[in-house]
C-alpha positions as CSV (number, residue, x, y, z in Angstrom):
1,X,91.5,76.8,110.9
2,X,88.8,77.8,112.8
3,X,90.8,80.5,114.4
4,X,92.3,82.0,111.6
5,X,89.0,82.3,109.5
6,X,87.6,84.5,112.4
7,X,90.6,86.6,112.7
8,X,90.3,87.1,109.0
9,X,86.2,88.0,109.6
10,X,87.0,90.3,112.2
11,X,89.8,92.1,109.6
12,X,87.3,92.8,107.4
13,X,84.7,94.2,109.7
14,X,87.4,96.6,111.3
15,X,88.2,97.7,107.7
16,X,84.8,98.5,106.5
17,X,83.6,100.2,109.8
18,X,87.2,102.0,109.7
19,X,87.1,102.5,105.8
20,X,86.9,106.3,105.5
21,X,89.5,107.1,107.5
22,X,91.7,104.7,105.6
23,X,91.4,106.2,102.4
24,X,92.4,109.7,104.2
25,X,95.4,108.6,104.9
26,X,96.7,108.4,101.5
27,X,96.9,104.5,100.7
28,X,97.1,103.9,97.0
29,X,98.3,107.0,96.0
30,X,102.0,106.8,97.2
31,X,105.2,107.3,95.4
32,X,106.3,104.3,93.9
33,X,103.0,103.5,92.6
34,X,102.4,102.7,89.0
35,X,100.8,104.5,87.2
36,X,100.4,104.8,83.3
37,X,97.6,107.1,81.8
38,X,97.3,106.6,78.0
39,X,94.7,108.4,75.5
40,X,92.5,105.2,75.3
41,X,92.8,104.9,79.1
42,X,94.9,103.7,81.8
43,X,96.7,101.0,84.2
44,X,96.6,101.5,87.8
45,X,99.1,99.1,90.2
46,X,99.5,100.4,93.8
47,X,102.8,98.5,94.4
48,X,104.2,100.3,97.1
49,X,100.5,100.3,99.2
50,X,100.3,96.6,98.1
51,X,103.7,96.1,100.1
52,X,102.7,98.4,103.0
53,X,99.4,95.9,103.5
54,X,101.3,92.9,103.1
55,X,104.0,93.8,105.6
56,X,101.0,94.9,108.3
57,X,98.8,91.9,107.7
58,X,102.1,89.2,107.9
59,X,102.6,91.3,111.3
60,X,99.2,90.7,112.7
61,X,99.3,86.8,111.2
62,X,102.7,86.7,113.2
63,X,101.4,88.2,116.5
64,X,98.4,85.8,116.2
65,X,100.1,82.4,116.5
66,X,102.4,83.5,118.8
């Protein structure tokens, strides 16, 4: 447990001190994204970036308990 909750620290640090490069490369505005703009407003689901992160982090998870 120990392990893993460092792992996940050290995620989070890499992403915020890597943050605006991130959002240059596009992530949550892909195709296959939902979006639905309405007059009152709007609803917002990055589906396809939500499956990209998934996919990377269940990669890193997989090459950390090996």
């Amino acid at each position: 447990m120990n392990r893993f909750l460092i792992l996940i620290g050290v995620i989070l640090v890499v992403a915020g001190l890597l943050w605006p490069y991130i959002t240059r490369l596009g992530l949550g505005h892909l195709p296959g994204d939902i979006a639905i703009k309405t007059e009152s407003g709007g609803f917002y689901f990055p589906i396809v970036t939500c499956l990209i992160i998934s996919a990377l982090l269940s990669l890193i998870f997989w090459l950390a308990g090996r």
